[in-house]
N, CA, C and O of each residue as an XYZ file, in Angstrom:
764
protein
N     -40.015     79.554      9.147
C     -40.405     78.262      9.570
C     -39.646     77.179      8.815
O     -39.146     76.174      9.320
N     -39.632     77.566      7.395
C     -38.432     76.084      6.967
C     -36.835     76.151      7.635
O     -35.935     75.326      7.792
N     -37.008     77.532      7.914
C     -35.099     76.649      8.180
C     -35.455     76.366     10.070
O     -34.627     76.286     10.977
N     -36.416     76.305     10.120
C     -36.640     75.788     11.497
C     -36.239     74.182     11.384
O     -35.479     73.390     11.940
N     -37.513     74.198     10.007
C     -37.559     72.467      9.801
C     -36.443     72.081      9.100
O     -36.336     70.861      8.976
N     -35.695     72.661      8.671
C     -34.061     72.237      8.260
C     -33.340     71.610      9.381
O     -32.810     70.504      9.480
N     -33.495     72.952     10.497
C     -32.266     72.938     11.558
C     -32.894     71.179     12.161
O     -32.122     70.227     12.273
N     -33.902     71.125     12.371
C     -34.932     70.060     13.461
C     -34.505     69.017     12.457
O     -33.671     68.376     13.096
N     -34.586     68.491     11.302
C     -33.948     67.722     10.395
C     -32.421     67.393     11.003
O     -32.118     66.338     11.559
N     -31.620     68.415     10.797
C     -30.153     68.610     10.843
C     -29.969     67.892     12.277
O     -28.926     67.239     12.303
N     -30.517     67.855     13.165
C     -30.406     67.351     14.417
C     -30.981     66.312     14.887
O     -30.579     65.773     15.919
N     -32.172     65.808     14.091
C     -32.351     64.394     13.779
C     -31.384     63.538     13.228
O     -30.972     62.552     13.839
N     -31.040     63.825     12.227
C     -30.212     63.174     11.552
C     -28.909     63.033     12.214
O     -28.692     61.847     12.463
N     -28.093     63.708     12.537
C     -27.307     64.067     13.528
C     -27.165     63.234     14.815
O     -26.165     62.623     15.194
N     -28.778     63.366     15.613
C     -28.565     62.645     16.708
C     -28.963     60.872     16.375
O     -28.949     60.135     17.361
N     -29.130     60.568     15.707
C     -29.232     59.168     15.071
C     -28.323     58.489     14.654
O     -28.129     57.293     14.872
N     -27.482     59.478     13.794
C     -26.176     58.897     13.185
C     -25.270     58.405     14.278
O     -24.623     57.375     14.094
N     -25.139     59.403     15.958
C     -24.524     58.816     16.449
C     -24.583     58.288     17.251
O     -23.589     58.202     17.973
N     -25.865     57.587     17.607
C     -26.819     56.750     18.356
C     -26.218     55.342     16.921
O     -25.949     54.219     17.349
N     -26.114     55.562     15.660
C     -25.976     54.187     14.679
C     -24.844     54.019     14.950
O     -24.374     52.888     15.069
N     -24.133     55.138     15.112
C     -22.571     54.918     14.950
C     -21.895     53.852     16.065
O     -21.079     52.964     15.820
N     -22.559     54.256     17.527
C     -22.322     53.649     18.519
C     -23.169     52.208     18.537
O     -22.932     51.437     19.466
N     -23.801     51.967     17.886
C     -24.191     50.622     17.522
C     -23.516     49.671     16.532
O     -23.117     48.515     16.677
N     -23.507     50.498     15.484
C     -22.328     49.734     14.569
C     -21.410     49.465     15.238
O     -21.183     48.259     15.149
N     -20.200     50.362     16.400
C     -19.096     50.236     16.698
C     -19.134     49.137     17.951
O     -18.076     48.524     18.100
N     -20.006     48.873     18.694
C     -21.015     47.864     19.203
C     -20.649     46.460     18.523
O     -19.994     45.560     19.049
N     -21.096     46.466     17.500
C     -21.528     45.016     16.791
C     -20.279     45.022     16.456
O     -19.816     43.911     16.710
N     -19.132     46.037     15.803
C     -18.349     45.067     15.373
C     -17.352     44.696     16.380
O     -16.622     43.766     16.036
N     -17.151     45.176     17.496
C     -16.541     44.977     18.922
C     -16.774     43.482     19.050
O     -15.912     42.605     19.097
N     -18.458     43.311     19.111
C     -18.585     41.946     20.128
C     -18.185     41.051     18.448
O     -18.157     39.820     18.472
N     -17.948     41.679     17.319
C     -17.950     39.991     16.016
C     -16.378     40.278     16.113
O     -15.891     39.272     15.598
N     -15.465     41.004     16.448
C     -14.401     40.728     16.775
C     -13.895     40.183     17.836
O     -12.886     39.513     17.616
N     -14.402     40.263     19.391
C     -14.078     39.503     20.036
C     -15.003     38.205     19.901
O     -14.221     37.484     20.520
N     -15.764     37.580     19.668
C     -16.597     36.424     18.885
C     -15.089     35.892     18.151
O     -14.314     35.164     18.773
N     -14.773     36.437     16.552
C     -13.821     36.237     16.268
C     -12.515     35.508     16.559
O     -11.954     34.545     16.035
N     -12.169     36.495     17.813
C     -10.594     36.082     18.589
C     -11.204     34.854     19.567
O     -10.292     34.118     19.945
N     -12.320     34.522     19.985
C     -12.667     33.713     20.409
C     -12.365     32.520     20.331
O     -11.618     31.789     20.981
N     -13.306     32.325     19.088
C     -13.094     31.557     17.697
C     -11.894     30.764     17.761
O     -11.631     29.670     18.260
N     -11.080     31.835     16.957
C      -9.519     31.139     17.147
C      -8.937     31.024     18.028
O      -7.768     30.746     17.761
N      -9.318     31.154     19.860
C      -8.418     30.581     20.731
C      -9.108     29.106     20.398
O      -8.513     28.051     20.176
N     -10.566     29.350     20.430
C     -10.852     27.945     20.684
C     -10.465     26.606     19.652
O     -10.532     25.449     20.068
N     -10.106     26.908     18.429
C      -9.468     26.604     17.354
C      -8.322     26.621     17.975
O      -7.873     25.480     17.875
N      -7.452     27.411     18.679
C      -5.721     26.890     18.812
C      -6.038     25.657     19.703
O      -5.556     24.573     19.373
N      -6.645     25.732     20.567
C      -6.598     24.843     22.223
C      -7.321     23.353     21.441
O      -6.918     22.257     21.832
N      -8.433     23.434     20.295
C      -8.213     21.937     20.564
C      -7.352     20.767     19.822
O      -6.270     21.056     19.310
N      -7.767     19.687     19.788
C      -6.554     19.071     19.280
C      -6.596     19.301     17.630
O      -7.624     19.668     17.061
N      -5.426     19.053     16.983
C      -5.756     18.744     16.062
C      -6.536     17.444     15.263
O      -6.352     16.424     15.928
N      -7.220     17.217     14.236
C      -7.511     16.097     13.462
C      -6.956     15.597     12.702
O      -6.472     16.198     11.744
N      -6.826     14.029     12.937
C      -6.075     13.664     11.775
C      -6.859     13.694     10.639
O      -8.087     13.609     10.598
N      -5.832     13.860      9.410
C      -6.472     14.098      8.393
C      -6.825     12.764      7.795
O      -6.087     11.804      7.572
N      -7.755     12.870      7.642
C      -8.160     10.992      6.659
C      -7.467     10.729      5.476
O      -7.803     11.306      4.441
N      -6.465      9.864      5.498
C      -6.254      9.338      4.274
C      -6.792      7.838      3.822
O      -6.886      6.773      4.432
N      -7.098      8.242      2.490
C      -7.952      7.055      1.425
C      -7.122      5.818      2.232
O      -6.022      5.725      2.778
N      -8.440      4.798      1.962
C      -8.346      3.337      2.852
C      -7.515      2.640      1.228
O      -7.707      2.703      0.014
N      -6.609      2.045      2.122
C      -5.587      1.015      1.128
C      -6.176     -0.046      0.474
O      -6.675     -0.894      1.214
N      -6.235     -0.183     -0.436
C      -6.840     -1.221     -1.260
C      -5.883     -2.726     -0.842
O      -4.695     -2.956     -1.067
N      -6.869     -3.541     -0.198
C      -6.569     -4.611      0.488
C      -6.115     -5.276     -0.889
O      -6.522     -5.203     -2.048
N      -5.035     -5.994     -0.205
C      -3.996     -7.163     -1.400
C      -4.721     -8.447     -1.434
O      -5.013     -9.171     -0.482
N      -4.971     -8.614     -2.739
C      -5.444    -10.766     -2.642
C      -4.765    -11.514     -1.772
O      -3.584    -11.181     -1.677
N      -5.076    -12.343     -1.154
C      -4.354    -13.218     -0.070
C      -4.020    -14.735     -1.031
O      -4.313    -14.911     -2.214
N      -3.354    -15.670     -0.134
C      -3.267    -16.932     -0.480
C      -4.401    -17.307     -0.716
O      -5.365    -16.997     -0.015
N      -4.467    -18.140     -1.893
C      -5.535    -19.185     -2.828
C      -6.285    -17.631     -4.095
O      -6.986    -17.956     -5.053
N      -6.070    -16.643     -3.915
C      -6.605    -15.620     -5.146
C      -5.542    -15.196     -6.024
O      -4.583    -14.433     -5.906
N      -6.090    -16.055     -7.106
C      -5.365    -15.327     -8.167
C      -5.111    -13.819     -8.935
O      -6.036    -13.074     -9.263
N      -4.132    -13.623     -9.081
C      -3.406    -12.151     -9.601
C      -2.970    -12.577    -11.179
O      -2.671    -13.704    -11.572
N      -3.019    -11.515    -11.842
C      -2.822    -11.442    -13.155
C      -1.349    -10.181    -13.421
O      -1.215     -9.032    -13.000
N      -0.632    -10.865    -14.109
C       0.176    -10.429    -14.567
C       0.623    -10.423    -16.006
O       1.102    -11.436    -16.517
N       0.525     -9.694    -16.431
C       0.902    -10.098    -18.000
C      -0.341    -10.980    -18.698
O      -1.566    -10.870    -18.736
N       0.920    -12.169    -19.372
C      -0.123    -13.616    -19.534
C      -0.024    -14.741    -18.414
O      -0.260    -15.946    -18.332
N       0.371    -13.888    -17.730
C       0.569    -15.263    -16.423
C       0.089    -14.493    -15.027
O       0.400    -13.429    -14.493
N      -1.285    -16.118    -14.551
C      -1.541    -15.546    -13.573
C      -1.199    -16.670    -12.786
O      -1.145    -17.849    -13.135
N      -0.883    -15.950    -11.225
C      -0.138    -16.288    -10.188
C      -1.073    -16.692     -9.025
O      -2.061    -15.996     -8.795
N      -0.782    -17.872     -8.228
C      -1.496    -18.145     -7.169
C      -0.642    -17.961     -5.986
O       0.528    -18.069     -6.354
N      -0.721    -17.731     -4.733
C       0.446    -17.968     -3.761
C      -0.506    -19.327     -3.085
O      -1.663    -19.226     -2.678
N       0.125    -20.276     -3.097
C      -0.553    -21.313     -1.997
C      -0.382    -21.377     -0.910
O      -1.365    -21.619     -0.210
N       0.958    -21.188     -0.259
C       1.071    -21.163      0.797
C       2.841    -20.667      0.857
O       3.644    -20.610     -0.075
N       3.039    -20.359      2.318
C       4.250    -19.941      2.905
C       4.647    -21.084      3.974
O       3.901    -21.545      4.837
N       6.198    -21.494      3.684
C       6.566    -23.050      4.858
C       7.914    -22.464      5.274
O       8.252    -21.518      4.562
N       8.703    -22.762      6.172
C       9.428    -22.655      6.712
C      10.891    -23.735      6.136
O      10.914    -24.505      7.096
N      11.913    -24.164      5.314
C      12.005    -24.648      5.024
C      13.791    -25.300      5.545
O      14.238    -26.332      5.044
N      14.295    -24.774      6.208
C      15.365    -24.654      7.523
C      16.612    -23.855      6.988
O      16.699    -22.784      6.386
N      17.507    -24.728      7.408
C      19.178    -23.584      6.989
C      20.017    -24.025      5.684
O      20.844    -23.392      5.028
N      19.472    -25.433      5.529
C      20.223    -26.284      4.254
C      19.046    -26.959      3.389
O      18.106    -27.617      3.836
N      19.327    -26.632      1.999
C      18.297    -27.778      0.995
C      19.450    -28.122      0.426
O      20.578    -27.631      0.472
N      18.812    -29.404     -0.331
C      20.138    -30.496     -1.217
C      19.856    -31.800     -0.419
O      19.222    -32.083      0.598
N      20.635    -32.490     -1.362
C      21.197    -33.871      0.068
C      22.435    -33.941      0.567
O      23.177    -32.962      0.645
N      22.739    -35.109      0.938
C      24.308    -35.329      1.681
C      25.406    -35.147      0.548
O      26.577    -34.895      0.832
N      24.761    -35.351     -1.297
C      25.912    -35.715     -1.549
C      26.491    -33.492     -2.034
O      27.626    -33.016     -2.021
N      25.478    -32.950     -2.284
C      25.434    -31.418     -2.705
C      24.023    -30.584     -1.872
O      22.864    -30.993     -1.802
N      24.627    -29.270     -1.290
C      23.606    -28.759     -0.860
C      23.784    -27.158     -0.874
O      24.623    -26.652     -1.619
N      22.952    -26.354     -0.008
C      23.239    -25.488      0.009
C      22.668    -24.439      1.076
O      21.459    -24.259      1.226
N      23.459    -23.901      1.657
C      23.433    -23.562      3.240
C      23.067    -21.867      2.816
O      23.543    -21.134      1.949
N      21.798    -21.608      4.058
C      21.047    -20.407      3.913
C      22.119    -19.352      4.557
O      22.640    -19.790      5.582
N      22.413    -18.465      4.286
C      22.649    -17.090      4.505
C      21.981    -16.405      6.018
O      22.546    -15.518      6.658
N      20.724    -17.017      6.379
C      19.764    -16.817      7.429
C      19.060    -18.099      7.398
O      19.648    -19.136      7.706
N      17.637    -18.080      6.986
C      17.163    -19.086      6.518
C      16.027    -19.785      5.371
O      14.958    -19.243      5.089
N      16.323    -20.598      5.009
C      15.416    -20.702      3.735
C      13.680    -20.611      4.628
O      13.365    -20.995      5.755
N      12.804    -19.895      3.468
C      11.525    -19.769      3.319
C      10.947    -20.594      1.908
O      11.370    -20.341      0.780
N      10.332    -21.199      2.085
C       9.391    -21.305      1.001
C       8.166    -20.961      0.456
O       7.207    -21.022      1.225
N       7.935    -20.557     -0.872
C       6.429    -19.755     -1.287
C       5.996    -21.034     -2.329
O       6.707    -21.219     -3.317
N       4.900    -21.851     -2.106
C       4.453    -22.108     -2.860
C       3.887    -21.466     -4.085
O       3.686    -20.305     -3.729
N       3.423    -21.615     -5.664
C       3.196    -20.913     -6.096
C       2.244    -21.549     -7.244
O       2.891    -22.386     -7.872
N       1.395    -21.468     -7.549
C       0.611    -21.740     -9.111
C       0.735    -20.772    -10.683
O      -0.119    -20.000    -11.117
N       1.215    -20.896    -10.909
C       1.684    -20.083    -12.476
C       0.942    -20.352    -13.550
O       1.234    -21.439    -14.049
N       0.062    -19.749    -14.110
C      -1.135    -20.400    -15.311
C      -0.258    -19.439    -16.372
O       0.582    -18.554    -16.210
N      -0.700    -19.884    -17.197
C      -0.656    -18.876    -18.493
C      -1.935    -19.035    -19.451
O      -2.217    -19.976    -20.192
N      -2.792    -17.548    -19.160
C      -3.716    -17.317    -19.920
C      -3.579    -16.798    -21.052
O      -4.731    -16.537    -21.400
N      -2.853    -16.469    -21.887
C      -2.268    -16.008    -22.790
C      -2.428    -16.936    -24.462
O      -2.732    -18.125    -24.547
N      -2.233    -16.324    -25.245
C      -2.613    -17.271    -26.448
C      -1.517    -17.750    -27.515
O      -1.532    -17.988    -28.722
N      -0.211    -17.786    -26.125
C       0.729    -18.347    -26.835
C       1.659    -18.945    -26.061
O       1.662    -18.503    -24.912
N       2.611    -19.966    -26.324
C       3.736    -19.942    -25.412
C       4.703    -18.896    -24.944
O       5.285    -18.023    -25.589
N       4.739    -19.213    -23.576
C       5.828    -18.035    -22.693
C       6.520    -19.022    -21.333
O       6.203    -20.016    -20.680
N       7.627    -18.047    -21.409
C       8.943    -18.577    -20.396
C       8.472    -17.918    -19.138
O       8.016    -16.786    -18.975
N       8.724    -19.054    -18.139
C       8.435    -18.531    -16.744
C       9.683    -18.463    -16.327
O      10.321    -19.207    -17.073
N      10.429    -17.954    -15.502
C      11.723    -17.758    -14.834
C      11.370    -17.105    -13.603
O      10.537    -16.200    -13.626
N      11.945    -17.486    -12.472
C      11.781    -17.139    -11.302
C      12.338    -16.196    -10.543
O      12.365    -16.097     -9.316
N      12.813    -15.462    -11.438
C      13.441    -13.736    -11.421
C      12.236    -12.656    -11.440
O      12.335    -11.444    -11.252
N      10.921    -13.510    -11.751
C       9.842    -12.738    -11.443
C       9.177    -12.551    -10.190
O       8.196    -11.810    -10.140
N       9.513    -13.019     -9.383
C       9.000    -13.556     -8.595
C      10.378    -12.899     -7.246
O      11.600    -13.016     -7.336
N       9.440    -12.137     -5.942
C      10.126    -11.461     -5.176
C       9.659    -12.058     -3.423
O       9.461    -13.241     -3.701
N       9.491    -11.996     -2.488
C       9.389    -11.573     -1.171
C       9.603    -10.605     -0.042
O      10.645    -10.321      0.549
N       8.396    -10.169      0.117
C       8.231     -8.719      0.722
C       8.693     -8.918      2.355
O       7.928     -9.707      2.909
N       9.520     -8.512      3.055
C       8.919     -8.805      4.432
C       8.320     -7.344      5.362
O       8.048     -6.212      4.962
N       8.278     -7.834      6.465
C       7.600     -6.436      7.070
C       8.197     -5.160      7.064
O       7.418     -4.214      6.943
N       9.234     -4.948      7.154
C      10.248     -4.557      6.896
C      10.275     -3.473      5.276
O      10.693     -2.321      5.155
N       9.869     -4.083      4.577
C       9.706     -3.422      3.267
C      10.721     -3.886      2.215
O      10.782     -3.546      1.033
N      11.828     -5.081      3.174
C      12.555     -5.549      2.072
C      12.187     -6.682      1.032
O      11.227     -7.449      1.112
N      13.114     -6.633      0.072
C      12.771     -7.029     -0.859
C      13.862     -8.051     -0.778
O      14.977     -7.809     -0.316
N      13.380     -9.506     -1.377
C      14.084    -10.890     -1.107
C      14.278    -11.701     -2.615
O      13.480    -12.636     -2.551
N      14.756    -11.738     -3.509
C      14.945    -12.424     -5.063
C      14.713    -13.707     -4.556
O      14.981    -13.903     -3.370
N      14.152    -14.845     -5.411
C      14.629    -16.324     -5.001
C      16.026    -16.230     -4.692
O      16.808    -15.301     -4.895
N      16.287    -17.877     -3.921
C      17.716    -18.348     -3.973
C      18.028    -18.906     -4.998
O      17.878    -20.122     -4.876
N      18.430    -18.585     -6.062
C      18.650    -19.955     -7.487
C      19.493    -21.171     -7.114
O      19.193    -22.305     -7.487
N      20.427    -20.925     -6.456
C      21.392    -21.909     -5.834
C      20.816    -22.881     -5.083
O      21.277    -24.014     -5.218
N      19.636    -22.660     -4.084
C      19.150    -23.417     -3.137
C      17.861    -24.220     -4.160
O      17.326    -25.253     -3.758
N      17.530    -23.664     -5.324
C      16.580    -23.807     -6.239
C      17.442    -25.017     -6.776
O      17.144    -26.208     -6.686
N      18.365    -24.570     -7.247
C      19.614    -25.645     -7.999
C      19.402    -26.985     -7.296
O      18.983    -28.077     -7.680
N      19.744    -26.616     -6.389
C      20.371    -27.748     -4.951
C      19.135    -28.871     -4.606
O      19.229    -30.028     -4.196
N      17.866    -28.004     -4.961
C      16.983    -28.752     -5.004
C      15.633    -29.274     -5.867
O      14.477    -29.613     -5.615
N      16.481    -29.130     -7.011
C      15.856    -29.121     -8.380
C      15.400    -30.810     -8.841
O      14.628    -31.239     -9.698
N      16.219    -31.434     -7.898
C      15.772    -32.829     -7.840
C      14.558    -33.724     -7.240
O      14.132    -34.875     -7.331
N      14.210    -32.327     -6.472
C      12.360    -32.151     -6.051
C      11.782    -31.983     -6.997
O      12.031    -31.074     -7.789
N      10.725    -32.968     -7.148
C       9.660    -32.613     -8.492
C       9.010    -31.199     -8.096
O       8.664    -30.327     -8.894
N       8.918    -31.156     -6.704
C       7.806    -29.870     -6.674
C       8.536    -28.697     -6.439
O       8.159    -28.020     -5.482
N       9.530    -28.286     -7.114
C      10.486    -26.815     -6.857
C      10.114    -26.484     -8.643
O      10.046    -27.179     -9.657
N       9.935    -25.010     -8.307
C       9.438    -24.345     -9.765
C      10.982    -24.052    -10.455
O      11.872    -23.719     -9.672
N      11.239    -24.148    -11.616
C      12.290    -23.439    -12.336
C      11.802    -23.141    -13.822
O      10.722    -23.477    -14.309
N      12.648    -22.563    -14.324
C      12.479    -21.862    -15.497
C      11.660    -22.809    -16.398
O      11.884    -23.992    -16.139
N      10.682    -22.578    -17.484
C       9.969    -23.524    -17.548
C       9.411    -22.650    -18.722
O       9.264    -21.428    -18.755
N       9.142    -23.574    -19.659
C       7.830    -22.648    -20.977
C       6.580    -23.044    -20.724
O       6.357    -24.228    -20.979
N       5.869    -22.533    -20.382
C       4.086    -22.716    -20.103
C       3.260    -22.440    -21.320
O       3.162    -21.291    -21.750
N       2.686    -23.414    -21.864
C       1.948    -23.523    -23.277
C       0.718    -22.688    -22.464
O       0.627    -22.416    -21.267
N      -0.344    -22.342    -23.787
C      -1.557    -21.778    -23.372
C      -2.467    -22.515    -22.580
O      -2.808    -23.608    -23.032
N      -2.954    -22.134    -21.447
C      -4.474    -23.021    -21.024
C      -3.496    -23.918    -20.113
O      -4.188    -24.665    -19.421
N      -2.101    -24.099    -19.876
C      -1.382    -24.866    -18.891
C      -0.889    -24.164    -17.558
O      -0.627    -22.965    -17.662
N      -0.712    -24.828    -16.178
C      -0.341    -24.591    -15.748
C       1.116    -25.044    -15.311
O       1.526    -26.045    -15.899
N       2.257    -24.272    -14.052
C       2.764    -25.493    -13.661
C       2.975    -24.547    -11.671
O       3.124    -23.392    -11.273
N       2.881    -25.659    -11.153
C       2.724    -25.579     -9.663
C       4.263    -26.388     -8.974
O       4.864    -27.397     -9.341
N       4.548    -25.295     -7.706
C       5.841    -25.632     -6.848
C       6.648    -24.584     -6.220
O       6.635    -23.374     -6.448
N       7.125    -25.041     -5.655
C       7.785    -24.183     -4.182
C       9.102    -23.491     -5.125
O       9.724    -23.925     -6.095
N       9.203    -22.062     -4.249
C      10.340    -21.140     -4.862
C      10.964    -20.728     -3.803
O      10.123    -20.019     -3.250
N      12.221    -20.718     -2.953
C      12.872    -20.760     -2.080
C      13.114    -19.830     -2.102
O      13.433    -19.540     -3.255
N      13.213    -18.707     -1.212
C      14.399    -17.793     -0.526
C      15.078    -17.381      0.373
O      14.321    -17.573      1.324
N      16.027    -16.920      0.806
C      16.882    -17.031      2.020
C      16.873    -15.427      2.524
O      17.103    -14.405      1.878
N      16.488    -15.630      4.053
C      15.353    -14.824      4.437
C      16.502    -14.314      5.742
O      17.213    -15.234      6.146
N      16.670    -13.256      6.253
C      17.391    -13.317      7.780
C      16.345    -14.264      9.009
O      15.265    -14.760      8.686
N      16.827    -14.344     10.150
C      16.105    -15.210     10.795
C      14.927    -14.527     11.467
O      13.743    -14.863     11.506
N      15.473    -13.622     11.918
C      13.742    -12.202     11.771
C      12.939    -11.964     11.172
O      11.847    -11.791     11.713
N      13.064    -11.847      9.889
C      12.180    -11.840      8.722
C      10.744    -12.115      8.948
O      10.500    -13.297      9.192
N       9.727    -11.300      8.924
C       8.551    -12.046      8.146
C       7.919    -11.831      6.986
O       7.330    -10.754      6.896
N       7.875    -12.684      5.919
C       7.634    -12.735      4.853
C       6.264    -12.500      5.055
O       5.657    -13.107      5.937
N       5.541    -11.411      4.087
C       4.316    -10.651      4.275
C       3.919    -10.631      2.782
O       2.713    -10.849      2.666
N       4.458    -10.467      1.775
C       4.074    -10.534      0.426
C       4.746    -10.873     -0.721
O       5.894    -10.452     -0.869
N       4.300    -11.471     -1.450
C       4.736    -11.968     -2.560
C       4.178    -11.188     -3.819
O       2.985    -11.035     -4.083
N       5.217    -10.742     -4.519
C       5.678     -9.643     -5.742
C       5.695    -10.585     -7.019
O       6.692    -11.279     -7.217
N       4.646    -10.625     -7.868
C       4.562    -11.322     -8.822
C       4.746    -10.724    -10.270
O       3.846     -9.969    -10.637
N       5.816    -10.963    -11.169
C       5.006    -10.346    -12.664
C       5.914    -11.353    -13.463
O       6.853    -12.037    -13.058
N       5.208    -11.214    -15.054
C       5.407    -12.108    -15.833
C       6.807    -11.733    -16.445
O       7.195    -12.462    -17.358
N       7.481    -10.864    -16.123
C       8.813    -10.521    -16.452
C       8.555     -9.383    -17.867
O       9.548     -8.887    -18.398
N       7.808     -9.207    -18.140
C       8.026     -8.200    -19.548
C       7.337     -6.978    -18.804
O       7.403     -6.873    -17.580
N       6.635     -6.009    -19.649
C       6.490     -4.471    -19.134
C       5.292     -4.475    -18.721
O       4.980     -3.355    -18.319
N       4.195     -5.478    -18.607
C       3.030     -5.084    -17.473
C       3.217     -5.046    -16.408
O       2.266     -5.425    -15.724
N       4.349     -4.640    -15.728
C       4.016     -4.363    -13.895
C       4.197     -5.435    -13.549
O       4.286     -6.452    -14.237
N       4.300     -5.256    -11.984
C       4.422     -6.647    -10.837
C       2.520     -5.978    -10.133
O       1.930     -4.901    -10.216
N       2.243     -7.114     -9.602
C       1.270     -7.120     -8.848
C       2.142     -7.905     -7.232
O       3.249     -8.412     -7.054
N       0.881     -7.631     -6.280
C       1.208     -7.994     -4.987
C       0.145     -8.884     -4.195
O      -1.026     -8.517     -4.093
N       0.690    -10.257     -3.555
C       0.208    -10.735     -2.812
C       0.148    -10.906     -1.491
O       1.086    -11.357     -0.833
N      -1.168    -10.491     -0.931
C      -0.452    -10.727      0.459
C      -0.155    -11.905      1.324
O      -1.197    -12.512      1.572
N       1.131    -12.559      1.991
C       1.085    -13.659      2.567
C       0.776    -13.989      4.392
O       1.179    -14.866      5.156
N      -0.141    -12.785      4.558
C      -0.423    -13.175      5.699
C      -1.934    -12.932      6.183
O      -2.553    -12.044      5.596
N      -2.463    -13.517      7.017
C      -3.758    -13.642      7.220
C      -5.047    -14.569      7.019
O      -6.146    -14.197      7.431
């Protein structure tokens, strides 16, 4: 009688395993086609764009930027034509003159030289524009044109900085720094 109940065991076990077997082989059939599924439906749709970090918006005209010991205002952007000077000396734009107004403080706790070699124009474009010194020259007989200048502490000094722009151009930002090794900061001139 036990190897009855052996054999009756032996054939339980037996007929189960491949009653599991065909179930296991079952399940993993349908999680593989599930699977390939999956990834058609993953090829077919579109892709996503990937989010990139939001740009840290630039100060506009009338907010001051800090540079160094000198902080910078942009007041405004003017249009300023093809020639500055007068009749008797002048000096003829390349494209055409732009003007950046500008406010220059010095917070700093000492005297410092402003020079207008600090001072750039961005246009849409991504180029980069130096003042005109020549057209600066030409019209240096304007009280309100900025030039090289020593700014005591707690002073400011305010005035237009010219540059000669192609006639396409739009001037979009103004590139400010105090000329030594803290960096330029950026203003934006539109909006």
């Amino acid at each position: 009688m036990g190897g009855a109940l052996v054999l009756i065991i032996i054939i339980s076990v037996a007929a189960s395993g491949g009653n599991g077997g065909s179930d296991e082989a079952d399940a993993a059939a349908k999680t593989s086609e599930t699977s390939t599924q999956d990834s058609k439906k993953a090829a077919e749709e579109p892709k996503k764009e990937e989010s990139k970090p939001a740009e840290k918006a630039k100060p506009g005209i009338g907010t001051a930027v800090q540079s160094g010991d000198f902080e910078f205002t942009a007041l405004g952007v003017e249009e300023a034509g093809t020639t500055v000077g007068n009749s008797i000396s002048s000096a003829t734009a390349q494209g055409r003159f732009v003007r950046v107004n500008v406010k220059v403080s010095n917070i700093g706790d000492a005297s410092k030289m402003f020079l207008i070699n600090g001072l750039a124009v961005i246009d849409e474009q991504g180029r980069s524009f130096s003042a005109d010194t020549s057209a600066m020259l030409y019209s240096i007989s304007n009280p309100d044109i900025l030039s090289a200048d020593t700014i005591n502490p707690g002073n400011a000094i305010e005035g237009g900085v010219i540059f000669d722009m192609p006639a396409d151009a739009v001037p979009t930002t103004l590139q400010v720094s105090d000329g030594g090794f803290s960096g330029s900061e950026e203003i934006s001139l539109v909006g």
